[in-house]
Backbone as XML, in Angstrom:
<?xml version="1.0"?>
<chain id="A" units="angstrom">
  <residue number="1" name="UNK">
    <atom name="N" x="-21.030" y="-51.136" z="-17.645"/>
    <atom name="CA" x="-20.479" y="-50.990" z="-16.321"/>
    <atom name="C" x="-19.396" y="-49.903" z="-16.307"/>
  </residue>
  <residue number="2" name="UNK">
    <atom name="N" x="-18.993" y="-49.991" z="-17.627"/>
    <atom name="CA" x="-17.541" y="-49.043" z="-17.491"/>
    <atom name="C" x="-18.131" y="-47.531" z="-17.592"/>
  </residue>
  <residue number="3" name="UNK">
    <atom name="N" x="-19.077" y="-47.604" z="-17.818"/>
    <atom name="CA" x="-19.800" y="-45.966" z="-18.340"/>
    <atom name="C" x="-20.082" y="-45.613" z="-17.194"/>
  </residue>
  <residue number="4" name="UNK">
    <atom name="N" x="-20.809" y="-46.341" z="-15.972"/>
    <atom name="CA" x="-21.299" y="-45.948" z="-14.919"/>
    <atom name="C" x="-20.199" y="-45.674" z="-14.032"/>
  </residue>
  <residue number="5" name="UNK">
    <atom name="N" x="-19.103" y="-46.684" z="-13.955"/>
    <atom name="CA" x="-18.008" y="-45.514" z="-13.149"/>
    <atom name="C" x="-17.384" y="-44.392" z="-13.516"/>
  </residue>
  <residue number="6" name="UNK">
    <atom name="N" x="-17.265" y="-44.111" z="-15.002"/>
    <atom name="CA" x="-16.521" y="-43.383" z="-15.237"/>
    <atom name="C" x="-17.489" y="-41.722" z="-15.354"/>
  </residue>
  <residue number="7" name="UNK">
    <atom name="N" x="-19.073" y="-42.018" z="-14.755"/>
    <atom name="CA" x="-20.143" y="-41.072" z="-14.983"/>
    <atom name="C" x="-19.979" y="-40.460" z="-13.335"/>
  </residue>
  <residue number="8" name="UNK">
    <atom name="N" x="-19.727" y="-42.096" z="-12.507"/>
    <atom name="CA" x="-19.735" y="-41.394" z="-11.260"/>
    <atom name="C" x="-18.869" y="-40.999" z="-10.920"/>
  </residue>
  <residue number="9" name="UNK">
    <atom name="N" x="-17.400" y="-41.211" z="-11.417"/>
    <atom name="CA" x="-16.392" y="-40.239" z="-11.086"/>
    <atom name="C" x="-16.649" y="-39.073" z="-11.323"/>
  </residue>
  <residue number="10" name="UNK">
    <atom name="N" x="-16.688" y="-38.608" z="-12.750"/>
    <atom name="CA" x="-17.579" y="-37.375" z="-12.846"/>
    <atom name="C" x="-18.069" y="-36.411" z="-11.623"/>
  </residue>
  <residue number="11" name="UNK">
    <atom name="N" x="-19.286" y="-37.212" z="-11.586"/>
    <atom name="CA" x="-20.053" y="-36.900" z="-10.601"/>
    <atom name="C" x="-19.847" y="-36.544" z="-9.049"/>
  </residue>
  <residue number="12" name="UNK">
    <atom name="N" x="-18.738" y="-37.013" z="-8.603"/>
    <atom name="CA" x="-17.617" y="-37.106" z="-7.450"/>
    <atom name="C" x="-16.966" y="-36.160" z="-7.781"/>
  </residue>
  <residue number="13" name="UNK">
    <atom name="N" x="-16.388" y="-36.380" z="-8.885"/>
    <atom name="CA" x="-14.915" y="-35.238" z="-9.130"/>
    <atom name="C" x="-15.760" y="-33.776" z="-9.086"/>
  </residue>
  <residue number="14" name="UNK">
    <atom name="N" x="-16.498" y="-33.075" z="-9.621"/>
    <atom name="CA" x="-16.982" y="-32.022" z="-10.237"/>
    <atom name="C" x="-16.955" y="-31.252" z="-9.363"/>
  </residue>
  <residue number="15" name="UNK">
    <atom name="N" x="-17.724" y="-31.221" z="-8.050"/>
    <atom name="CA" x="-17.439" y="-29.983" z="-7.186"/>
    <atom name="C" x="-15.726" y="-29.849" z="-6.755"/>
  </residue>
  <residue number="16" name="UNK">
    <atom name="N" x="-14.858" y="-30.576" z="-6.984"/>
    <atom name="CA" x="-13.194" y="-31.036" z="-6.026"/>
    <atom name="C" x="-12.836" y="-29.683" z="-7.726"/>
  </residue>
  <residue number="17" name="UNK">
    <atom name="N" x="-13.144" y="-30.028" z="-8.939"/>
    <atom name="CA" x="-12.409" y="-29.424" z="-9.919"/>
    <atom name="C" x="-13.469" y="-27.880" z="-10.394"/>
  </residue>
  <residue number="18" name="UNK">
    <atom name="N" x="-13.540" y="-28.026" z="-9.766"/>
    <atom name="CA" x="-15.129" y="-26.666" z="-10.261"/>
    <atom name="C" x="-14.271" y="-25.718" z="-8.821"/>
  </residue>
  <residue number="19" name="UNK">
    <atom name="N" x="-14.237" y="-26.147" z="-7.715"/>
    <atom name="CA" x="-13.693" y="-25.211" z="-7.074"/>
    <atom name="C" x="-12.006" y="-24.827" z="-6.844"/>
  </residue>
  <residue number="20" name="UNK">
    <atom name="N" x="-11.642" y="-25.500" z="-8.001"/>
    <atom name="CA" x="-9.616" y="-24.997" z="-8.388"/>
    <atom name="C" x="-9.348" y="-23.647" z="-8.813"/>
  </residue>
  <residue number="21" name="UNK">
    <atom name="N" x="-10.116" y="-23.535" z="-9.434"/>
    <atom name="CA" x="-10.118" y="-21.537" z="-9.903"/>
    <atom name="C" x="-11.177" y="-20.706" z="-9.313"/>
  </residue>
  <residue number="22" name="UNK">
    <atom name="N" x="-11.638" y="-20.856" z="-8.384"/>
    <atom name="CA" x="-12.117" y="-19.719" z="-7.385"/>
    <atom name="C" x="-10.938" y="-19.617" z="-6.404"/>
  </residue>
  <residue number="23" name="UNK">
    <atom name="N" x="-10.255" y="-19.624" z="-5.828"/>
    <atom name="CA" x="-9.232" y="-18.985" z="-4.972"/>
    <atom name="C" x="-8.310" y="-18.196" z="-5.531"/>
  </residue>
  <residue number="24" name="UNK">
    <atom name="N" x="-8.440" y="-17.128" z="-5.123"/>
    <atom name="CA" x="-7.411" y="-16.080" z="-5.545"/>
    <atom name="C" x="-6.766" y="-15.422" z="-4.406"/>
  </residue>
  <residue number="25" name="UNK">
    <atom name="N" x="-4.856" y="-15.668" z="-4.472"/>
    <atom name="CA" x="-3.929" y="-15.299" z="-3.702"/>
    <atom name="C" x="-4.509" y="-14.102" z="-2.846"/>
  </residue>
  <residue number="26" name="UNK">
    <atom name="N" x="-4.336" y="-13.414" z="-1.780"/>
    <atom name="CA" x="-4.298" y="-11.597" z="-0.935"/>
    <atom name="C" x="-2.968" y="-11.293" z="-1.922"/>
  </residue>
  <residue number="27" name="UNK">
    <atom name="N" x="-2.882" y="-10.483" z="-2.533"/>
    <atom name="CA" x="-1.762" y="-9.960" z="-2.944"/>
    <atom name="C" x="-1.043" y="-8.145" z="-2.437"/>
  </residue>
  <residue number="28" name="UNK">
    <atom name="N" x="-0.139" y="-8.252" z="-1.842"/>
    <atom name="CA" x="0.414" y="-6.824" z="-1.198"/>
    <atom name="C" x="1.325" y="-6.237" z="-1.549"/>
  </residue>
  <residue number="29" name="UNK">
    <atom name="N" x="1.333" y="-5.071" z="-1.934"/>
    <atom name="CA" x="2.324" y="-4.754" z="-2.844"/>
    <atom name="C" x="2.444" y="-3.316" z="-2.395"/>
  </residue>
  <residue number="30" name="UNK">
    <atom name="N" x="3.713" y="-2.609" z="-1.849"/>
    <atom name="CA" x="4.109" y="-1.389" z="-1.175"/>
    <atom name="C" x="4.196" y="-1.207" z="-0.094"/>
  </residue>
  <residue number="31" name="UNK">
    <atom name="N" x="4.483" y="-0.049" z="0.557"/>
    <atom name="CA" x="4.937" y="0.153" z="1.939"/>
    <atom name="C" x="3.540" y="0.278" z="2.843"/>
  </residue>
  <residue number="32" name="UNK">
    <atom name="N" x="3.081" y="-0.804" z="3.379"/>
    <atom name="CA" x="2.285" y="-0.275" z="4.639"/>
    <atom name="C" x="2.572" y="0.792" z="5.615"/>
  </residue>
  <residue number="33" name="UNK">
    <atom name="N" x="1.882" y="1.791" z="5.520"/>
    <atom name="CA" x="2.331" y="2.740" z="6.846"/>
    <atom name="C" x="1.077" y="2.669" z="7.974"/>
  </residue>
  <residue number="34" name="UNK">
    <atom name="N" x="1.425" y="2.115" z="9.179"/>
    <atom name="CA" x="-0.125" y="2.414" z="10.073"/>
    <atom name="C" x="0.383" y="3.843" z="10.646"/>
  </residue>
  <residue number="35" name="UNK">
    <atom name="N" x="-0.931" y="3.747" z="10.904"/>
    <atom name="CA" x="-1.104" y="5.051" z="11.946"/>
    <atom name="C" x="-0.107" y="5.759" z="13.131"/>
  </residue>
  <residue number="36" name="UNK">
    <atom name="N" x="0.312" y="4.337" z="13.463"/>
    <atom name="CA" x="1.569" y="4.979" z="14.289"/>
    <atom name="C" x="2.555" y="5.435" z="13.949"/>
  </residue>
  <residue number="37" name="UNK">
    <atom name="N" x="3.339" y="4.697" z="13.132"/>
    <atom name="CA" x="3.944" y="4.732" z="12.229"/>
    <atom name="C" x="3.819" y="6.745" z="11.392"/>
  </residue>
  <residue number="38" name="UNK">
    <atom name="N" x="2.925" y="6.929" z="11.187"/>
    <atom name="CA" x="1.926" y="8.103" z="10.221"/>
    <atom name="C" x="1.944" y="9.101" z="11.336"/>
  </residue>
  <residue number="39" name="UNK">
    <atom name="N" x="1.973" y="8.963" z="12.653"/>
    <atom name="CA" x="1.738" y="9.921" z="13.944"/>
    <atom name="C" x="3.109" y="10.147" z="14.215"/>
  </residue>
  <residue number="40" name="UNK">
    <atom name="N" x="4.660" y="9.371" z="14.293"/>
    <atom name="CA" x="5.568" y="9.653" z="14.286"/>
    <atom name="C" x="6.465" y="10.756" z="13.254"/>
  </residue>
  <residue number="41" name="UNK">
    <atom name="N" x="5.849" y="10.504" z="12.166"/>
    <atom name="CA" x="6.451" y="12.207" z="11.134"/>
    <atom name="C" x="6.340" y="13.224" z="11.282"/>
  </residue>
  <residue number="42" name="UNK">
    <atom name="N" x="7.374" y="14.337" z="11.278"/>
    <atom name="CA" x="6.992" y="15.929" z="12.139"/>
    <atom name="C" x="7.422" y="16.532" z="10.931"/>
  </residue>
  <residue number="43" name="UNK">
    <atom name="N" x="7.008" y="17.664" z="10.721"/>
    <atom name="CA" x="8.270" y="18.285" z="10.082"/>
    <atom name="C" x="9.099" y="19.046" z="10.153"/>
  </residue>
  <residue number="44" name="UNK">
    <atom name="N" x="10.199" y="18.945" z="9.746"/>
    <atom name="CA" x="11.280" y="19.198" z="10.228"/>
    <atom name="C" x="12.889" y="18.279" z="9.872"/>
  </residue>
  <residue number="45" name="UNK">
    <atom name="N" x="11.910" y="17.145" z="10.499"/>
    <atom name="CA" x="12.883" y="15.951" z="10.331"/>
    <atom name="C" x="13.531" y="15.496" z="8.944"/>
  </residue>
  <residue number="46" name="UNK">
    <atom name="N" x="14.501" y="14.820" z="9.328"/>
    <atom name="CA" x="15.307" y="14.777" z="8.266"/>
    <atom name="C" x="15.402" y="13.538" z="7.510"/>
  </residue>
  <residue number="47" name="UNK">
    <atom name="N" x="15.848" y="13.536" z="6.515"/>
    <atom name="CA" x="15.809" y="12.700" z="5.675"/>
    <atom name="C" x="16.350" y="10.989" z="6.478"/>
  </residue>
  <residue number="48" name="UNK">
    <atom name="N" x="16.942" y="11.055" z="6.679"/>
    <atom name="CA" x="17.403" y="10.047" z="7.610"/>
    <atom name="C" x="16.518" y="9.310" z="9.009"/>
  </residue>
  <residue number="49" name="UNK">
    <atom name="N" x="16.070" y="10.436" z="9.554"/>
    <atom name="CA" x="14.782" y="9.851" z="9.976"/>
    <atom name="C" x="13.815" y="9.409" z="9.580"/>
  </residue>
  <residue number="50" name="UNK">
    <atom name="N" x="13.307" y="10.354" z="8.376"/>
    <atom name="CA" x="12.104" y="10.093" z="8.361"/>
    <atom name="C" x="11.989" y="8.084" z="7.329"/>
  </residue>
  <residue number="51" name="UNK">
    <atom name="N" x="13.134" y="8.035" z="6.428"/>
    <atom name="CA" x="13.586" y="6.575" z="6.338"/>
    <atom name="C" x="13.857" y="6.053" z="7.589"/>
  </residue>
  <residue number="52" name="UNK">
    <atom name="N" x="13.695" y="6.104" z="8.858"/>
    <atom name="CA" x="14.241" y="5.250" z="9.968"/>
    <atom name="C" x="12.705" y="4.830" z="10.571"/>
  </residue>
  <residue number="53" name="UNK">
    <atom name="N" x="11.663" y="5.315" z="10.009"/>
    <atom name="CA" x="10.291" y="5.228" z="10.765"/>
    <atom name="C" x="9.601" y="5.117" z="9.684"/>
  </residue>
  <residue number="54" name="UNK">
    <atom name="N" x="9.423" y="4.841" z="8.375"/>
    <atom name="CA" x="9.271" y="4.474" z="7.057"/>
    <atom name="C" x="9.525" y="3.779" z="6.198"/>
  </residue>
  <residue number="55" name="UNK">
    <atom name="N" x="10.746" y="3.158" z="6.176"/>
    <atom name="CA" x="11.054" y="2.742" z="5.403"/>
    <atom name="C" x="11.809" y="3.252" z="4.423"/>
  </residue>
  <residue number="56" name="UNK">
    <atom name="N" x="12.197" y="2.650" z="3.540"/>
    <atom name="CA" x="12.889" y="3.458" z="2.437"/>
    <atom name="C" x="11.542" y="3.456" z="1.184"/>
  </residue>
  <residue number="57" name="UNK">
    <atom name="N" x="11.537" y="4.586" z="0.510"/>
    <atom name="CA" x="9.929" y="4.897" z="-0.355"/>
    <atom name="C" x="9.799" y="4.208" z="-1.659"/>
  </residue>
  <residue number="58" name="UNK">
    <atom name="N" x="8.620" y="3.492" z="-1.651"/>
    <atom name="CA" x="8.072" y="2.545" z="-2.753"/>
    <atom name="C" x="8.903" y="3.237" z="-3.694"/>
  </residue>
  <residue number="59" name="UNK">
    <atom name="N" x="8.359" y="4.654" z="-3.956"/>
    <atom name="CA" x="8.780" y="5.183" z="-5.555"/>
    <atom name="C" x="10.039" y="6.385" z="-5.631"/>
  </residue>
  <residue number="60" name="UNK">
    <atom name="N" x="10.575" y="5.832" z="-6.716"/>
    <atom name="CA" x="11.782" y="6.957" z="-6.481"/>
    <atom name="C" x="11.933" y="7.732" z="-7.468"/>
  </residue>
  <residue number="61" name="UNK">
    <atom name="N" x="11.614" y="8.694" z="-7.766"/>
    <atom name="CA" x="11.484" y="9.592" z="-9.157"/>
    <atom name="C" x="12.356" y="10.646" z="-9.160"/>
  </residue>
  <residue number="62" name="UNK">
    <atom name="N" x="13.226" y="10.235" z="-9.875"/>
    <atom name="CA" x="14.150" y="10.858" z="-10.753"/>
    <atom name="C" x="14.237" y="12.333" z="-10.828"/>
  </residue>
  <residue number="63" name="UNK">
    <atom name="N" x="13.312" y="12.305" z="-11.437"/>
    <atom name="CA" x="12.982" y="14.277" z="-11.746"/>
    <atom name="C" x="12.546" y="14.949" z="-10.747"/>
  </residue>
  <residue number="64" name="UNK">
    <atom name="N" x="12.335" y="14.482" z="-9.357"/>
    <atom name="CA" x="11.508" y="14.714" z="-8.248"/>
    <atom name="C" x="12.586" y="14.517" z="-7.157"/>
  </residue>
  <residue number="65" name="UNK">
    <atom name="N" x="13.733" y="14.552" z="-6.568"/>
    <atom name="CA" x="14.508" y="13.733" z="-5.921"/>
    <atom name="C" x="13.998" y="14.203" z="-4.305"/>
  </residue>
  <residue number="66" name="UNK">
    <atom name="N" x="13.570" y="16.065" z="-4.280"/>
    <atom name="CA" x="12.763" y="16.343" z="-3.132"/>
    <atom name="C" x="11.378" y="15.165" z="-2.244"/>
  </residue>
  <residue number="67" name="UNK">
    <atom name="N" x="10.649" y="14.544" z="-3.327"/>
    <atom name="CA" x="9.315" y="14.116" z="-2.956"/>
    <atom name="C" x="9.588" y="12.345" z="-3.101"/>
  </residue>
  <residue number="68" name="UNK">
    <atom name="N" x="8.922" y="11.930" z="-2.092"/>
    <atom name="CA" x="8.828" y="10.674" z="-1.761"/>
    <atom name="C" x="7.378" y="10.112" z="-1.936"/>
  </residue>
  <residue number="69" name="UNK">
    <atom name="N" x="7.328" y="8.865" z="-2.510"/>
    <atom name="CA" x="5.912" y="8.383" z="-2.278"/>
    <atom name="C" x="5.911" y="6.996" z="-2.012"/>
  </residue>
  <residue number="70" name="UNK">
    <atom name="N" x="4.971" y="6.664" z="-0.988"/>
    <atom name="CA" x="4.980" y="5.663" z="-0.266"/>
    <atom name="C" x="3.567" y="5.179" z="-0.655"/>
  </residue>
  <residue number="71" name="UNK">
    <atom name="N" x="3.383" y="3.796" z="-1.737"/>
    <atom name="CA" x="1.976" y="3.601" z="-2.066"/>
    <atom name="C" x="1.909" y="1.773" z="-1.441"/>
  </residue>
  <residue number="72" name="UNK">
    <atom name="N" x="0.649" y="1.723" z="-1.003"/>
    <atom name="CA" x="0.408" y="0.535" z="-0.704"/>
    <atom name="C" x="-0.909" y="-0.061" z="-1.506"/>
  </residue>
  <residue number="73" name="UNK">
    <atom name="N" x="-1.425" y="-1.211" z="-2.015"/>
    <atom name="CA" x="-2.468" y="-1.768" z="-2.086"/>
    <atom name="C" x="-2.748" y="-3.421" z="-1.487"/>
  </residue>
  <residue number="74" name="UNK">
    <atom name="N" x="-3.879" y="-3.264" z="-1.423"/>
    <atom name="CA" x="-4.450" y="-5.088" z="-0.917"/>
    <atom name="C" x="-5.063" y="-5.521" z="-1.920"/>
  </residue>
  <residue number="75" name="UNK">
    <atom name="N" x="-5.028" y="-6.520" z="-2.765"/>
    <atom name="CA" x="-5.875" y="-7.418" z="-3.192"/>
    <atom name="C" x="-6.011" y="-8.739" z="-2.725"/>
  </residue>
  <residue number="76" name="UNK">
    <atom name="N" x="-7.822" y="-8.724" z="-2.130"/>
    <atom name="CA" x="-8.145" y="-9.882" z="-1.997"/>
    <atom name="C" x="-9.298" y="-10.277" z="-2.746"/>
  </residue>
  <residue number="77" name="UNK">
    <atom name="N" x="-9.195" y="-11.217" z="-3.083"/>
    <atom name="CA" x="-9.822" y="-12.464" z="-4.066"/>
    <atom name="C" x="-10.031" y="-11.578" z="-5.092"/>
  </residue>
  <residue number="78" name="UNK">
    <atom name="N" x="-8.804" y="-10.594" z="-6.111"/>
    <atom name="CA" x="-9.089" y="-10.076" z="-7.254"/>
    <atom name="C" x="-9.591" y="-9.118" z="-6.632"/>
  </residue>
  <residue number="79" name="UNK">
    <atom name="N" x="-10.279" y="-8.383" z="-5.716"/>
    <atom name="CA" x="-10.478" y="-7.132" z="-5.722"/>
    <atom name="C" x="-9.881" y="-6.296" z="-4.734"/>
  </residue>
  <residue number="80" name="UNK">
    <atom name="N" x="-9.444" y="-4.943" z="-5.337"/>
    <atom name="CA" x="-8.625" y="-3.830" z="-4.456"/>
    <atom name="C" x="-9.537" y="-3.867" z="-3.100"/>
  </residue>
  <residue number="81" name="UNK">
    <atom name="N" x="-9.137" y="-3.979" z="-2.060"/>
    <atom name="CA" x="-9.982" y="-3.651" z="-0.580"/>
    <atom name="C" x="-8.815" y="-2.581" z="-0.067"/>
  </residue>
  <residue number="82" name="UNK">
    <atom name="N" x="-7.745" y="-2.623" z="-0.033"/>
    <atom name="CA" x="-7.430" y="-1.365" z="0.714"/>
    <atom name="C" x="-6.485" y="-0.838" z="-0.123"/>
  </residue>
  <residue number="83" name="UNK">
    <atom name="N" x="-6.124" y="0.886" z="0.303"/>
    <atom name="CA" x="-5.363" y="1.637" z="-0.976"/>
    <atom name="C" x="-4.855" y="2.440" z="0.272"/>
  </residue>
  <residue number="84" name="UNK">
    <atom name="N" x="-3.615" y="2.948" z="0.118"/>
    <atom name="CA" x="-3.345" y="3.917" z="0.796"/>
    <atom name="C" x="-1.882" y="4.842" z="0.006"/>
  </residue>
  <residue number="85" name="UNK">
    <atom name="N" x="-2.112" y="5.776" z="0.415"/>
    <atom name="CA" x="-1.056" y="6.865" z="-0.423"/>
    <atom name="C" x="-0.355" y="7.958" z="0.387"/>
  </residue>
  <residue number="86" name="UNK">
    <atom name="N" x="0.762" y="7.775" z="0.680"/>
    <atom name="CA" x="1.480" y="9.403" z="1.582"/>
    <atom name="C" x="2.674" y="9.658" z="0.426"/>
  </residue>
  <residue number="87" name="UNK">
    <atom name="N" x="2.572" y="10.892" z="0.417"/>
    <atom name="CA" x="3.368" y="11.738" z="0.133"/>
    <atom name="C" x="4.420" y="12.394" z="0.511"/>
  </residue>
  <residue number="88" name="UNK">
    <atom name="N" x="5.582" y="12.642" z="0.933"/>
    <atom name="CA" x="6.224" y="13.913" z="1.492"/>
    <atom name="C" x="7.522" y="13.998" z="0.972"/>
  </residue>
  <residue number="89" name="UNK">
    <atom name="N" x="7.252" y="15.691" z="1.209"/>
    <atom name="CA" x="8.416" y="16.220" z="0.513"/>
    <atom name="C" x="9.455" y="17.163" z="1.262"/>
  </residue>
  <residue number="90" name="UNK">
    <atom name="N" x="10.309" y="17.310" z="0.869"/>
    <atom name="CA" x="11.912" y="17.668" z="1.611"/>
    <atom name="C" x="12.255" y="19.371" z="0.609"/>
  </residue>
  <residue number="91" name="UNK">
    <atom name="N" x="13.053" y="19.989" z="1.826"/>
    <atom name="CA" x="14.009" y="21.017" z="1.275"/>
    <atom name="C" x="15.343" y="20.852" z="1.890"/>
  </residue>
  <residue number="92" name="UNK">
    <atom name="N" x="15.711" y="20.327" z="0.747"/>
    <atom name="CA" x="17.586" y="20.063" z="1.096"/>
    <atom name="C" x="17.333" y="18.787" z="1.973"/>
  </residue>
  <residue number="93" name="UNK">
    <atom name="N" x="17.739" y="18.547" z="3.238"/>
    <atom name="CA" x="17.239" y="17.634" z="3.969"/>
    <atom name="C" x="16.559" y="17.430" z="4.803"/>
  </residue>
  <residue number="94" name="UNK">
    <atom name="N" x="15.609" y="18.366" z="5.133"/>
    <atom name="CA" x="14.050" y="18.795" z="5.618"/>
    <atom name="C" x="12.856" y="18.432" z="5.571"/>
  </residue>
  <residue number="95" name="UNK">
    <atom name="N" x="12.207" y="17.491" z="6.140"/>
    <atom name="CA" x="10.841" y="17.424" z="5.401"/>
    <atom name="C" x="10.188" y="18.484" z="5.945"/>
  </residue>
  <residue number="96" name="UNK">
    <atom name="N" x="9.215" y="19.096" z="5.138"/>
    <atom name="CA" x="8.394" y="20.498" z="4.581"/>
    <atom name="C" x="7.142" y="20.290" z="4.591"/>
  </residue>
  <residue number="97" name="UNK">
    <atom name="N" x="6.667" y="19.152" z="3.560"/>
    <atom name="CA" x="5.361" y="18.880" z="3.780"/>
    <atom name="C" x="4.859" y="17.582" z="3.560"/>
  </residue>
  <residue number="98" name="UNK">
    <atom name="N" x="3.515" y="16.873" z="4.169"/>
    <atom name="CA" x="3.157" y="15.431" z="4.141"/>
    <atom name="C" x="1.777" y="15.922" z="3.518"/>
  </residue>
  <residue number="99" name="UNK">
    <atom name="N" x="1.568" y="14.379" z="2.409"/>
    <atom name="CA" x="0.468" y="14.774" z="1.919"/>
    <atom name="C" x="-0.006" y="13.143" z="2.195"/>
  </residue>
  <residue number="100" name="UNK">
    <atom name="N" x="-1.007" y="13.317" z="3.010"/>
    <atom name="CA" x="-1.758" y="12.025" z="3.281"/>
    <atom name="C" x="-2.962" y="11.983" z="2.606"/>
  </residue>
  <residue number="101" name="UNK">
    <atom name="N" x="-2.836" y="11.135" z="1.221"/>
    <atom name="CA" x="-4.128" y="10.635" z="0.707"/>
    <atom name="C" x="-4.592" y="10.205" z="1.140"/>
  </residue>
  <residue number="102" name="UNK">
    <atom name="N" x="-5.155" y="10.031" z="2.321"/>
    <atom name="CA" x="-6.287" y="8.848" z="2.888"/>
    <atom name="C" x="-7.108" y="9.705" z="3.770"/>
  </residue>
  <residue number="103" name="UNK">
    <atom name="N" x="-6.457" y="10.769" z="4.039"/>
    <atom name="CA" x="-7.013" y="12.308" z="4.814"/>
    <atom name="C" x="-7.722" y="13.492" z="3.868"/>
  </residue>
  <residue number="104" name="UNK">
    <atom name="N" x="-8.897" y="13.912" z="4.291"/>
    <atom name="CA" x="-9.314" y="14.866" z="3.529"/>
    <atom name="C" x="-8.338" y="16.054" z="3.979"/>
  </residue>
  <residue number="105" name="UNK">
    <atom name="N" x="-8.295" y="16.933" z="2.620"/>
    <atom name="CA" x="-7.348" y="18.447" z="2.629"/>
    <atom name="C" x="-7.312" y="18.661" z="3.713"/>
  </residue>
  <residue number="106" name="UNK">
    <atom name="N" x="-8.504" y="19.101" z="4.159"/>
    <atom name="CA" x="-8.162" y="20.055" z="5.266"/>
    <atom name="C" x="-7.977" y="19.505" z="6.866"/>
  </residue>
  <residue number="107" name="UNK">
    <atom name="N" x="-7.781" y="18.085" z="6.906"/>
    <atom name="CA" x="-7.170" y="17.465" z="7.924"/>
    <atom name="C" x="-5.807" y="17.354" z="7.696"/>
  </residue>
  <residue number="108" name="UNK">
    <atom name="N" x="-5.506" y="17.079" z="6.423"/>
    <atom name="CA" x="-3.888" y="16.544" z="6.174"/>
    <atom name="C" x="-2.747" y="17.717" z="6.907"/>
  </residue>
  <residue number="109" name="UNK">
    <atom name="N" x="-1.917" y="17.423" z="7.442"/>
    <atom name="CA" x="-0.979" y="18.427" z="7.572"/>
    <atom name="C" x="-0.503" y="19.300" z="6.785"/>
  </residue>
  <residue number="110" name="UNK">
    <atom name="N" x="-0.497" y="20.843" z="7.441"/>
    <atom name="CA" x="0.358" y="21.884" z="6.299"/>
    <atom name="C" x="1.991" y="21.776" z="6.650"/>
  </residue>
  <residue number="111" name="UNK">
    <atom name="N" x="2.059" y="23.045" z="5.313"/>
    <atom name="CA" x="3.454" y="23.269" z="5.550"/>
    <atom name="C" x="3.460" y="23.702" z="7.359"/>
  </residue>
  <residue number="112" name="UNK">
    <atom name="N" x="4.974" y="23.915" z="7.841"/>
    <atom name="CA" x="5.071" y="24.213" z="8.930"/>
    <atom name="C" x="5.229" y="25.738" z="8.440"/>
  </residue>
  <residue number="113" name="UNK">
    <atom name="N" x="4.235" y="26.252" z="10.034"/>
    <atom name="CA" x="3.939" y="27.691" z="9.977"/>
    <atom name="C" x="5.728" y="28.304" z="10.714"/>
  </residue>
  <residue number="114" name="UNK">
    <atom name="N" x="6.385" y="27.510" z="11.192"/>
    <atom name="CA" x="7.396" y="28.330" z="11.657"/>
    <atom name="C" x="8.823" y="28.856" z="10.618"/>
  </residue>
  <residue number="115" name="UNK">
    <atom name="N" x="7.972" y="28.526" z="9.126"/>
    <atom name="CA" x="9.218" y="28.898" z="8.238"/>
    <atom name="C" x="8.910" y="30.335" z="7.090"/>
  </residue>
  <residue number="116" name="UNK">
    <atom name="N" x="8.493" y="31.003" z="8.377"/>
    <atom name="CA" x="7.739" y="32.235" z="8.072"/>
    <atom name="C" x="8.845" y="33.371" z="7.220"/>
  </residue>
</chain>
């Protein structure tokens, strides 16, 4: 008798403990920038702005103090689904140029033509 409950617990329990390690957290990690957000940067603007509509930047590199990078990723259930990457960089307190990884080259914005 004791075998048969302890077979049908089993038997009960197995799908409740079989499905404890399939769920995996969304995990987010960096600065989301949407589009609007991405349509508000000109250049020109200054350092102070462009942190006022950004954020302050995921990465801060040292040897680089001109260039900012703003990286985001999504993981859901263990796999990367979204990636996104901007770039931009400053002269003195200027931003100069944006480099939007998520844009092919020749959409991304250039330098500004008025610093001829």
């Amino acid at each position: 008798m004791r075998i048969k409950i302890i077979l049908l617990a089993v038997i009960l329990l197995s799908p409740v403990l079989s499905s404890c390690g399939l769920y995996k957290m969304d995990i987010r990690q960096g600065n989301l920038v949407t589009p609007d957000m991405r349509e508000k940067i000109k250049v020109g603007m200054t350092k102070q702005q462009v942190r006022y509509v950004l954020g302050t930047p995921m990465i801060n590199d040292a040897f680089h103090g001109n260039r900012w990078d703003y990286a985001y990723r999504l993981e859901h259930q263990g796999k990367m689904t979204e990636k996104q990457d901007l770039t931009i960089y400053f002269e003195g307190d200027n931003l100069t140029r944006i480099v939007d990884g998520n844009q092919p080259a020749e959409t991304a914005p250039k330098r500004a033509e008025a610093q001829k």
